[in-house]
N, C-alpha and C positions, 0 to 999 in steps of 0.2 A: 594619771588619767589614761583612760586605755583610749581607743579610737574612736572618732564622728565621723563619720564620711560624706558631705552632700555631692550629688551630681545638679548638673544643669545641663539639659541638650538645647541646643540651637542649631538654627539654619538647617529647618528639615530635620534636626536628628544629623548631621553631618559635624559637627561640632560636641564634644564634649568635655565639660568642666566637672575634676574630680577634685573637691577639698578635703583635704586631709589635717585633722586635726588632733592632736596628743603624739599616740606610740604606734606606729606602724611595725610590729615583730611579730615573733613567731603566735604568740599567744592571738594576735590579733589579726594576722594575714589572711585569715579566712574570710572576714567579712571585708575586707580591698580583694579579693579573688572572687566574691560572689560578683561584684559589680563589674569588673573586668571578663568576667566570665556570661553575662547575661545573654538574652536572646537581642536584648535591644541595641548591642554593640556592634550587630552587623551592619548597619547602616551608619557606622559612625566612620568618617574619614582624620578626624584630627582630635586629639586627647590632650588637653591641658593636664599636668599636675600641678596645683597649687596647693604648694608644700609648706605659704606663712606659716600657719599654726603647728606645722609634726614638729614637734622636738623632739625625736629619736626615731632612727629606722636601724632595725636589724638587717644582717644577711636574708632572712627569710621574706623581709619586706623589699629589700632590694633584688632580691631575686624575680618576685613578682613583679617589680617594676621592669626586669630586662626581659618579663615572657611577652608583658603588655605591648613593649615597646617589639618583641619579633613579631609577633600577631599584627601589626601593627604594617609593620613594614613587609609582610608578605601578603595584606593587602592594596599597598601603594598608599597606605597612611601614615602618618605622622606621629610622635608622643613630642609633646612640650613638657619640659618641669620649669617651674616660677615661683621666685619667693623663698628659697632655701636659706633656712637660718644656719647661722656659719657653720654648726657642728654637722649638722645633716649635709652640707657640703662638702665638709670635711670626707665624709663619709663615701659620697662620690667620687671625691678624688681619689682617695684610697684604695673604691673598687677598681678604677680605670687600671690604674697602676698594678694591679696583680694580675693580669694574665702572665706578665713576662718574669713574675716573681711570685711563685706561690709558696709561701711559708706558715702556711695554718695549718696545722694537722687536721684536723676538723671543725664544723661549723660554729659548734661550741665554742672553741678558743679563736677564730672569727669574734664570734658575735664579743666575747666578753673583750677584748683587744677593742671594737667599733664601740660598745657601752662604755669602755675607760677614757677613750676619746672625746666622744660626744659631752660626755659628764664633766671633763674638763674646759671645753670650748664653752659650756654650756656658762659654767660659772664665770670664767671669765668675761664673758659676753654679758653676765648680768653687772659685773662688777663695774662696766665701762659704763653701762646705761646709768648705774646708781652713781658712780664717780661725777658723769657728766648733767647733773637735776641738779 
């Protein structure tokens, strides 16, 4: 599945909800970077990510998630993410952890390192749902 994206603006346009649904990577970051990038986002103060449905984020998704969120913060706004399915969690924690350890040589072997992850959380996480019916 590649990418769905819906928005919903509330309260004035001050409020925005971003769903993200499938693959947020490099093939697809352009179209989560149109919307983050729109003219309508100046009036917006607080960004949800709801991330239920993304099963996979790349570096180049996660990347744009940490512009959203400086953009963000150098207007006195906010980013939320909600709903993160374990391996896209995973995924988080992992970036968090690398500034004080950088051992990628580039983004390439990133992203395939974050894809072997994710792929594995991902199965397991089906195997508990299907273990527990």
């Amino acid at each position: 599945m590649l990418l769905q994206v819906k928005t919903t603006y509330e309260y004035d346009d001050q409020l925005l909800t971003i769903e993200l649904m499938g693959q947020l990577s490099s093939v697809t970051v352009n179209q989560f970077n149109q919307v983050i990038t729109g003219n309508k986002l100046t009036s917006v103060r607080f960004v949800v990510l709801e991330l239920r449905e993304l099963d996979y984020i790349s570096s180049a998704g996660f990347r744009s998630i940490f512009q959203l969120t400086k953009l963000m913060q150098s207007r006195g706004g906010e980013v939320t993410v909600a709903n993160r399915q374990p391996q896209v969690k995973k995924v988080f924690e992992i970036i968090q952890a690398l500034p004080s350890m950088q051992f990628f040589a580039d983004d390439e072997e990133m992203d395939a390192y974050l894809a072997k992850v994710q792929k594995e959380l991902h199965t397991l996480n089906q195997r508990s749902s299907h273990e527990a019916i």
